[in-house]
C-alpha positions in Angstrom: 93.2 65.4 164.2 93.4 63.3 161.0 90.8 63.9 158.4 90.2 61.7 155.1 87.8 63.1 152.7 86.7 60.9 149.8 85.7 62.0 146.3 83.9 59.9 143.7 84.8 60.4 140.1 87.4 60.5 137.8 90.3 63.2 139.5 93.1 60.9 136.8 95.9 64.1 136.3 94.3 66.2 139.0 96.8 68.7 141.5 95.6 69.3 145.0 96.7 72.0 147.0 96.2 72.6 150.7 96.3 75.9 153.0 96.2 75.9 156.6 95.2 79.2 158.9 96.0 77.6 162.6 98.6 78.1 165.8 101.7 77.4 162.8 99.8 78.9 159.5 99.1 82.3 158.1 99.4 83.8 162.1 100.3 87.8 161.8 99.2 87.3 165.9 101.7 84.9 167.3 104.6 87.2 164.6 103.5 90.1 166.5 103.5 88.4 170.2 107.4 87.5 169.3 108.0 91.0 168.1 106.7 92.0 171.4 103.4 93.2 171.1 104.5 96.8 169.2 102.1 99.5 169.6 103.4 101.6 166.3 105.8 98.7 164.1 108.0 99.7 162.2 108.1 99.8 158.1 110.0 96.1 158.9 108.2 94.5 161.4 104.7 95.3 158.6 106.4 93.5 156.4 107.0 90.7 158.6 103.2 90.5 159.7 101.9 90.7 156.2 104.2 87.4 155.1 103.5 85.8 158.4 99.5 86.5 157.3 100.1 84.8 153.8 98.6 81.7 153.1 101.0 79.3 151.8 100.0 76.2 148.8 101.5 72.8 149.4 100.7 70.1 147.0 99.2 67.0 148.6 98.8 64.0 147.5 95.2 62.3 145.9 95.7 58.4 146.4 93.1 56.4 144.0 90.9 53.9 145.5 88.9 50.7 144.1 86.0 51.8 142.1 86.8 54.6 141.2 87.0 57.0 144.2 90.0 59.3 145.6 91.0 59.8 149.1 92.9 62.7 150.6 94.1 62.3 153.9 95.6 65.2 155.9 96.4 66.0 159.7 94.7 69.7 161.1 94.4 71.4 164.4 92.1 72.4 166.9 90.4 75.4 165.8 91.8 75.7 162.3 90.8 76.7 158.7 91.4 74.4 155.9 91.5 75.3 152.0 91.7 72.6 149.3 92.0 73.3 145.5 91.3 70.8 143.2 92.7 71.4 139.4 
């Protein structure tokens, strides 16, 4: 689903950043359903659910609009958590 969010005021020199939780993002689950569902894991396999549990920053983009407003526009899924920072 596309969103577009619009902010009025002056974000001139602003950084976004933008973390997903959904099917692809921060998702120990589907890590543990390809490690095949262990009961105990291992020390390794842990360590492989705690990174695929991390929520990872990207930068994104604020585009200026006429007037004096911003615009972020982004693409999220179905039953998803979104977190935006604004600095």
């Amino acid at each position: 689903m596309e969103v577009c969010i619009t902010f009025k005021g002056d974000l001139t020199g602003k950084q976004a950043t933008i973390r997903f939780i959904d099917e692809f993002h921060a998702n120990p689950k589907a890590k543990w359903l390809e490690q095949g569902s262990p009961v105990y894991p291992t020390q390794h396999q842990l360590q492989e659910l705690f990174r695929a549990a991390d929520m990872i920053s990207t930068p994104f983009e604020l585009k200026s609009l006429p007037g004096g407003e911003w615009i972020l526009e982004l693409a999220v899924e179905p039953h998803s958590v979104t977190a935006i920072d604004i600095w």
